[in-house]
One Martini backbone bead per residue (centre of mass of N, CA, C, O) as a GRO file, in nm:
protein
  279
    1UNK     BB    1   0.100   0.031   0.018
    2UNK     BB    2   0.095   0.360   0.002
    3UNK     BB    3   0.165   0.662   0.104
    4UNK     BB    4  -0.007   0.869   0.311
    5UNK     BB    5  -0.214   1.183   0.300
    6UNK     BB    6  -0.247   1.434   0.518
    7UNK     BB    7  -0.469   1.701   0.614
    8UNK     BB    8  -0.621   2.013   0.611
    9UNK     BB    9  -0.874   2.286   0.621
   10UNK     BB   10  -0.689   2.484   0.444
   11UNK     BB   11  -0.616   2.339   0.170
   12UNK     BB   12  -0.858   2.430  -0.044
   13UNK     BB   13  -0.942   2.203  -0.205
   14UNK     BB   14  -1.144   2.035  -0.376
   15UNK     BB   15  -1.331   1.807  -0.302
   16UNK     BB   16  -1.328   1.622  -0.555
   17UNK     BB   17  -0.983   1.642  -0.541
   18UNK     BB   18  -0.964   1.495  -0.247
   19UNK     BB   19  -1.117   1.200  -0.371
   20UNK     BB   20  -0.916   1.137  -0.542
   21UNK     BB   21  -0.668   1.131  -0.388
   22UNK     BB   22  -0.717   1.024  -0.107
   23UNK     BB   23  -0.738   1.244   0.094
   24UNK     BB   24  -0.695   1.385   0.397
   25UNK     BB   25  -0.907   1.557   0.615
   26UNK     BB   26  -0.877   1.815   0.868
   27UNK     BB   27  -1.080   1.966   1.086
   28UNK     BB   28  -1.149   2.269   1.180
   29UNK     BB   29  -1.257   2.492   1.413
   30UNK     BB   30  -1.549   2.703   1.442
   31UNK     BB   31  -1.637   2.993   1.687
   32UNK     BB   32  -2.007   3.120   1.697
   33UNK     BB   33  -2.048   3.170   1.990
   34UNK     BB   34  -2.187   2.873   2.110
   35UNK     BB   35  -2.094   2.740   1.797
   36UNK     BB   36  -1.987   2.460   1.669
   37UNK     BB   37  -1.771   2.408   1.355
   38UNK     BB   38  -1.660   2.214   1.108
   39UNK     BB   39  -1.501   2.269   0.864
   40UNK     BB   40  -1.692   2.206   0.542
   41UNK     BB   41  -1.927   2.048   0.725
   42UNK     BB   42  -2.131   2.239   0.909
   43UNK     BB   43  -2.042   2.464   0.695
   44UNK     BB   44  -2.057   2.651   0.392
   45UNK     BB   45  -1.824   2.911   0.266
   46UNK     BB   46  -2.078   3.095   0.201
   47UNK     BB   47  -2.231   3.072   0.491
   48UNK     BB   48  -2.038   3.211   0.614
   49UNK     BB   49  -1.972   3.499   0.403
   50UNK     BB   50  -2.290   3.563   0.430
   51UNK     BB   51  -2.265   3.598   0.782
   52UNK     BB   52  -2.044   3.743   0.891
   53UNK     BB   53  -2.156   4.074   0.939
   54UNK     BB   54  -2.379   3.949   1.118
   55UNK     BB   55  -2.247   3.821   1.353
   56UNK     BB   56  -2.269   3.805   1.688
   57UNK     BB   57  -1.964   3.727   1.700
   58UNK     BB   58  -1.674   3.669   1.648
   59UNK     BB   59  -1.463   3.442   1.521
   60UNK     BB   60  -1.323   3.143   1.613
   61UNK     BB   61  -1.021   2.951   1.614
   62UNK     BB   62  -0.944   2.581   1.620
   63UNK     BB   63  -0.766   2.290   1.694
   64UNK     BB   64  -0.755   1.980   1.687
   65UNK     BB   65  -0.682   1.750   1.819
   66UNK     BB   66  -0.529   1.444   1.872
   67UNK     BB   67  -0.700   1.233   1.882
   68UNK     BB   68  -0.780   1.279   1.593
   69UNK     BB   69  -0.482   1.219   1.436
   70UNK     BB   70  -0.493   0.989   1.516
   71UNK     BB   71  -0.735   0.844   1.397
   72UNK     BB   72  -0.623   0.904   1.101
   73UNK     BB   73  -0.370   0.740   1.143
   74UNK     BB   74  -0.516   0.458   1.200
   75UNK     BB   75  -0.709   0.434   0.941
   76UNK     BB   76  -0.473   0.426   0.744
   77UNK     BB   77  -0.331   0.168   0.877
   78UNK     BB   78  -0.554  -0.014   0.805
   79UNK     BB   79  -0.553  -0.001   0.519
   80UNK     BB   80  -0.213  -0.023   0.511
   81UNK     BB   81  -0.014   0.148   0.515
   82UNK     BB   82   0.347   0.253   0.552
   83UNK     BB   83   0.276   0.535   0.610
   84UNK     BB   84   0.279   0.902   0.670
   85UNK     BB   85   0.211   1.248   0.556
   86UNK     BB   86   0.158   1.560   0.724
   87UNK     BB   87   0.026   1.842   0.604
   88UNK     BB   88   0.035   2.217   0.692
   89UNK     BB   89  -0.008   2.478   0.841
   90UNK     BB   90   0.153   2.716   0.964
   91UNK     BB   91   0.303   2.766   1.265
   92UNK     BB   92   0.265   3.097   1.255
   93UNK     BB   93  -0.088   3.041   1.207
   94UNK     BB   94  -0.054   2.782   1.390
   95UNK     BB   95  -0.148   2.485   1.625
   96UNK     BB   96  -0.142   2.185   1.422
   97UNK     BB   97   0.141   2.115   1.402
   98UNK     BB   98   0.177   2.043   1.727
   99UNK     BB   99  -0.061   1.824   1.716
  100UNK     BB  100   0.066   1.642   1.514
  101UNK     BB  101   0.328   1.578   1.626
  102UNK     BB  102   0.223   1.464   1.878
  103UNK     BB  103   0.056   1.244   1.730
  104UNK     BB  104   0.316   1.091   1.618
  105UNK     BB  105   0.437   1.010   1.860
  106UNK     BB  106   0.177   0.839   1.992
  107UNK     BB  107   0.239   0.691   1.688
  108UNK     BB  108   0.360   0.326   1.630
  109UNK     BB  109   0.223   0.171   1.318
  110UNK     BB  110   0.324   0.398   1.136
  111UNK     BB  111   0.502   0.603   1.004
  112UNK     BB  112   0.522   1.016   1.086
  113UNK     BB  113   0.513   1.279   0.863
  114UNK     BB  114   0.586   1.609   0.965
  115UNK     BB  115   0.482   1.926   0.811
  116UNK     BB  116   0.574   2.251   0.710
  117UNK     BB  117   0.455   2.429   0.475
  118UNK     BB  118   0.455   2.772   0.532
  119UNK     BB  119   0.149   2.807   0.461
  120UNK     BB  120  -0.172   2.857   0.306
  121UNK     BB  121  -0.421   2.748   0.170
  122UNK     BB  122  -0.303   2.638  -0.161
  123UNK     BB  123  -0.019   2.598  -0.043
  124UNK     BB  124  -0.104   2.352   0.072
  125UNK     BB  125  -0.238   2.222  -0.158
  126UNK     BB  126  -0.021   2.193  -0.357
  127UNK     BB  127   0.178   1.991  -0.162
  128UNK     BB  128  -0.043   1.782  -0.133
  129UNK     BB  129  -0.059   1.707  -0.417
  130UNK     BB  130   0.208   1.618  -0.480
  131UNK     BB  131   0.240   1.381  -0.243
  132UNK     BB  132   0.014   1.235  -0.424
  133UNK     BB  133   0.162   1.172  -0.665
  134UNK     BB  134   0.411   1.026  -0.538
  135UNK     BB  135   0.263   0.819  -0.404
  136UNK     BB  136   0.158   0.668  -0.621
  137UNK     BB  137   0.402   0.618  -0.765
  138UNK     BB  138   0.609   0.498  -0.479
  139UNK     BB  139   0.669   0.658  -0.297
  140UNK     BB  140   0.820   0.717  -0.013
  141UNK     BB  141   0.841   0.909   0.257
  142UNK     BB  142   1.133   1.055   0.184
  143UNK     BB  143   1.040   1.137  -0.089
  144UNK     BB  144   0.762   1.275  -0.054
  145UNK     BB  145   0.918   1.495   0.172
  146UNK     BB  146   1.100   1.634  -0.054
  147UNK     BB  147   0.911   1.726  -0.224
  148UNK     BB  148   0.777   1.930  -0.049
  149UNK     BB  149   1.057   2.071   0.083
  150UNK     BB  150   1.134   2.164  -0.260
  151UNK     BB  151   0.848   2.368  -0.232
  152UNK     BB  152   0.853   2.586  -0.012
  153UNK     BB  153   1.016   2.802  -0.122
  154UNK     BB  154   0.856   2.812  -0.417
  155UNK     BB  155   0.638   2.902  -0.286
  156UNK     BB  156   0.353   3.158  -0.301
  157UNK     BB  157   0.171   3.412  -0.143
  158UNK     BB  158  -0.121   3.626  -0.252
  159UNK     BB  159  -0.348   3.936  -0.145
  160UNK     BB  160  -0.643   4.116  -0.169
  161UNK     BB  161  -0.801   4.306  -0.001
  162UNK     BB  162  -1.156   4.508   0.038
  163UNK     BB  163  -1.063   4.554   0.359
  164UNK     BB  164  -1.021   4.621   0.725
  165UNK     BB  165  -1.287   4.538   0.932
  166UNK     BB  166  -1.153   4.219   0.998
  167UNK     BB  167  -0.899   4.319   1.126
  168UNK     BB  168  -1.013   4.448   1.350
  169UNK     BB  169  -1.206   4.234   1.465
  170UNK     BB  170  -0.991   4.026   1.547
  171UNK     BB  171  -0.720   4.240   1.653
  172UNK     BB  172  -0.494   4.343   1.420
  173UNK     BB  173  -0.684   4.642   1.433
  174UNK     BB  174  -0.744   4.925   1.495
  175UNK     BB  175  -0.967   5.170   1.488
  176UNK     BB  176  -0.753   5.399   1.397
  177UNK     BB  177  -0.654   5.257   1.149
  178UNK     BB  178  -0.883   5.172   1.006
  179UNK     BB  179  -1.013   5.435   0.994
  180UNK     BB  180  -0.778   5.511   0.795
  181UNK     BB  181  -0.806   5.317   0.611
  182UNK     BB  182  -1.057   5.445   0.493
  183UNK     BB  183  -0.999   5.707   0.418
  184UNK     BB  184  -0.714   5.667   0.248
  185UNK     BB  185  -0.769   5.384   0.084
  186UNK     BB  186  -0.641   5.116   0.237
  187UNK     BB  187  -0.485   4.826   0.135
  188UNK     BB  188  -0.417   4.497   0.213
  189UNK     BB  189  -0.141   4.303   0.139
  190UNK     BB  190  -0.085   3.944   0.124
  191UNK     BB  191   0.212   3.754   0.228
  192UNK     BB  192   0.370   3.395   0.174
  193UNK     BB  193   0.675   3.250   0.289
  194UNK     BB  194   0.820   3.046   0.441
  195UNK     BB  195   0.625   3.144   0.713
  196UNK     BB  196   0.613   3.411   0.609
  197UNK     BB  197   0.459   3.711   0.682
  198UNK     BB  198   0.322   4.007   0.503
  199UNK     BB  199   0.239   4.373   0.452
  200UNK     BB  200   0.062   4.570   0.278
  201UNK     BB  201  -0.006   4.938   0.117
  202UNK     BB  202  -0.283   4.999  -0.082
  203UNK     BB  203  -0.428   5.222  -0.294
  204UNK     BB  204  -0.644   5.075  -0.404
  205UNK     BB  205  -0.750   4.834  -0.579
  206UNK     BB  206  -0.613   4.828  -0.833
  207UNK     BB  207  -0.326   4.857  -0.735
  208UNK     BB  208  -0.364   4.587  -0.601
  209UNK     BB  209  -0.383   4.441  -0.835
  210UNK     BB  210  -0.126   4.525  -0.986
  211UNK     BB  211   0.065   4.397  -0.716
  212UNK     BB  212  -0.021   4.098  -0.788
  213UNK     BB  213   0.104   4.088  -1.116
  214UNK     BB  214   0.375   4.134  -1.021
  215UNK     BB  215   0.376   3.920  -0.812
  216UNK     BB  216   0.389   3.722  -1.027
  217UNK     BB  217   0.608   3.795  -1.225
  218UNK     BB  218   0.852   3.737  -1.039
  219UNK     BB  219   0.807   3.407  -1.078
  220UNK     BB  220   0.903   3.380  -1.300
  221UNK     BB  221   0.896   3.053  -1.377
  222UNK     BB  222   0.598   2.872  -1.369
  223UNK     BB  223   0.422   2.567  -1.282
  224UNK     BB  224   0.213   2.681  -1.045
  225UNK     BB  225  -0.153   2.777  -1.034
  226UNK     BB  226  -0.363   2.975  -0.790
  227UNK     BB  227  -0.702   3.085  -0.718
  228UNK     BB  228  -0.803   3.319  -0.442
  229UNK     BB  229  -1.089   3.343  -0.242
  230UNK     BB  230  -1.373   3.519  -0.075
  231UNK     BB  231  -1.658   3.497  -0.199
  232UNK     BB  232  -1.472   3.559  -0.529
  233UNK     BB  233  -1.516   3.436  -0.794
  234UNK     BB  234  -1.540   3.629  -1.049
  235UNK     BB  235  -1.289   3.806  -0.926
  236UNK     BB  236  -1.087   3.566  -0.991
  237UNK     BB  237  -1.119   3.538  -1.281
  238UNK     BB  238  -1.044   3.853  -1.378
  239UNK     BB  239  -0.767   3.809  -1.271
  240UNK     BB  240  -0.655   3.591  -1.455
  241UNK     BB  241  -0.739   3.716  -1.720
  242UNK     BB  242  -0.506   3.931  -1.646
  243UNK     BB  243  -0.275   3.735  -1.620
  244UNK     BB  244  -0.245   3.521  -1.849
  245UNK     BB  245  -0.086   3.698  -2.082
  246UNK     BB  246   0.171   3.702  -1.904
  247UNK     BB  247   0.242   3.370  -1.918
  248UNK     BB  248   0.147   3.180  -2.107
  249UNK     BB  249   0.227   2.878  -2.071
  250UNK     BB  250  -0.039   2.711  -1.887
  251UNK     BB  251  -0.286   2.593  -1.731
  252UNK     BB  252  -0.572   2.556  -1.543
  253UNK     BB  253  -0.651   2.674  -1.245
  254UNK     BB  254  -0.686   2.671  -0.943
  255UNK     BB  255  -0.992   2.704  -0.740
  256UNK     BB  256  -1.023   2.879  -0.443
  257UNK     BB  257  -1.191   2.891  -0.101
  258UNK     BB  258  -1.137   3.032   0.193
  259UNK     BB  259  -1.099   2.949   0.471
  260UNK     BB  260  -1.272   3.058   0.757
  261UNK     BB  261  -1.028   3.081   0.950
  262UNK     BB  262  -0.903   3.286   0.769
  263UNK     BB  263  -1.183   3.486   0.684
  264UNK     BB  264  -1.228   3.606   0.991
  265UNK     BB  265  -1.019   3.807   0.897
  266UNK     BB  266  -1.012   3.956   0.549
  267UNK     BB  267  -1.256   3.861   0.433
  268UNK     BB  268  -1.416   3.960   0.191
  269UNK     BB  269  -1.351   3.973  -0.156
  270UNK     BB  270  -1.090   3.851  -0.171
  271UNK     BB  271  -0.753   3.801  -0.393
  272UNK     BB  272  -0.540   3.567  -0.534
  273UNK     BB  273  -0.246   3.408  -0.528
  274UNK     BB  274  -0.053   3.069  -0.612
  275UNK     BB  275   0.282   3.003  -0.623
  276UNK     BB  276   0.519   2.794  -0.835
  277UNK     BB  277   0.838   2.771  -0.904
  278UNK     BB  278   1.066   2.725  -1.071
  279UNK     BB  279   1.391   2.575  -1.066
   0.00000   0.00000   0.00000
């Protein structure tokens, strides 16, 4: 049996190819007053984004227990496995990373590495894409692993937000700066490579678009591309339509939406790139 693959519901890959590719996904906990929700399963990205404005008190985000990745990790091993590599969301973003790895840790029947993306988003999504690739393919779990960790340096993600008011509600931002960038029209433009987050200031939507296209232009050429919106999937297309001609030849893009554990911070309306640079 080759080994297999578990992530987190961060890594927003399509449903449709979650199930072909046989990954596991374990999903995170989402607290919005007094009700908890499993990330995916219990509430829709949709139901999340369309409910976030008017939600009685701001969501709060939570990873599950060890004991979810033991069962997840145990199921996979009756199953055949004779191995398992785990990837998750960034260290610097998430406390999931070693809730796996302590469960990797009392888990001894079958070999678990454990991996930092460095990423969220579909920069997870597509690091754990090569693995179930590589996986298939009769890779060992340390070949698995290479691929992986191969690609960490390689892979960027970048988004441009529509708002500043969920990162105030949040408390990423005060009010009055929030309330400054409202006045000013500034929007965060958010950056992530190598477990670093970074974020830029940039006045308008459209420059934001703009250094968007740049900062994706920056890493030409690039073998793989993903673009990610928070319930903007039209305006998602429309960022690519202006891409697609700088890029030459290309496949044409998984489009992800960003999950509720990041959208409670970014809020609606943001659109991104996530792309692996060619070697």
């Amino acid at each position: 049996m080759p080994v297999r693959i578990v992530t987190d519901s961060t890594c927003d890959l399509p449903s449709a190819m979650v199930a072909d590719l046989g990954l596991s996904v374990v999903p995170l906990y989402i607290h919005i007053g007094s009700t908890d929700y499993l990330d995916g399963v219990d509430m829709s990205r949709e139901q999340f984004y369309n409910g976030l404005p008017t939600f009685p008190s701001h969501p709060t985000t939570a990873a599950p227990g060890i004991e979810v990745f033991e069962h997840v990790y145990q199921e996979l091993a009756s199953e055949g496995a004779d191995g398992i590599v785990s990837i998750h969301i960034a260290e610097s973003l998430s406390n999931v990373i070693n809730v796996a790895r302590l469960a990797a840790q009392r888990f001894t029947d079958v070999p678990v590495r454990v991996i930092d993306s460095g990423q969220l988003t579909l920069g997870v999504g597509l690091e754990a894409l090569a693995a179930c690739t590589a996986a298939r393919a009769g890779a060992t779990i340390e070949e698995v692993a290479r691929v992986v960790e191969d690609m960490i340096p390689r892979t960027h993600t970048f988004a441009a937000l529509s708002t500043v008011e969920f990162l105030r509600r949040s408390g990423r931002l005060t009010q009055f700066q929030s309330g400054l960038a409202v006045v000013l029209k500034i929007l965060p433009l958010l950056k992530m490579h190598s477990g670093v987050a970074e974020m830029e200031k940039v006045r308008t939507e459209e420059r934001a678009i703009k250094r968007l296209l740049t900062l994706l232009l920056e890493q030409l050429p690039i073998e793989q591309l993903a673009v990610v919106h928070t319930n903007a999937s039209l305006k998602a297309k429309a960022l690519y339509d202006r891409a697609k001609p700088l890029l030459g030849e290309i496949s044409e893009p998984i489009y992800g939406s960003v999950t509720p554990v990041i959208g409670a911070h970014i809020g609606p309306g943001a659109v991104g790139f996530v792309c692996v640079a060619k070697r």
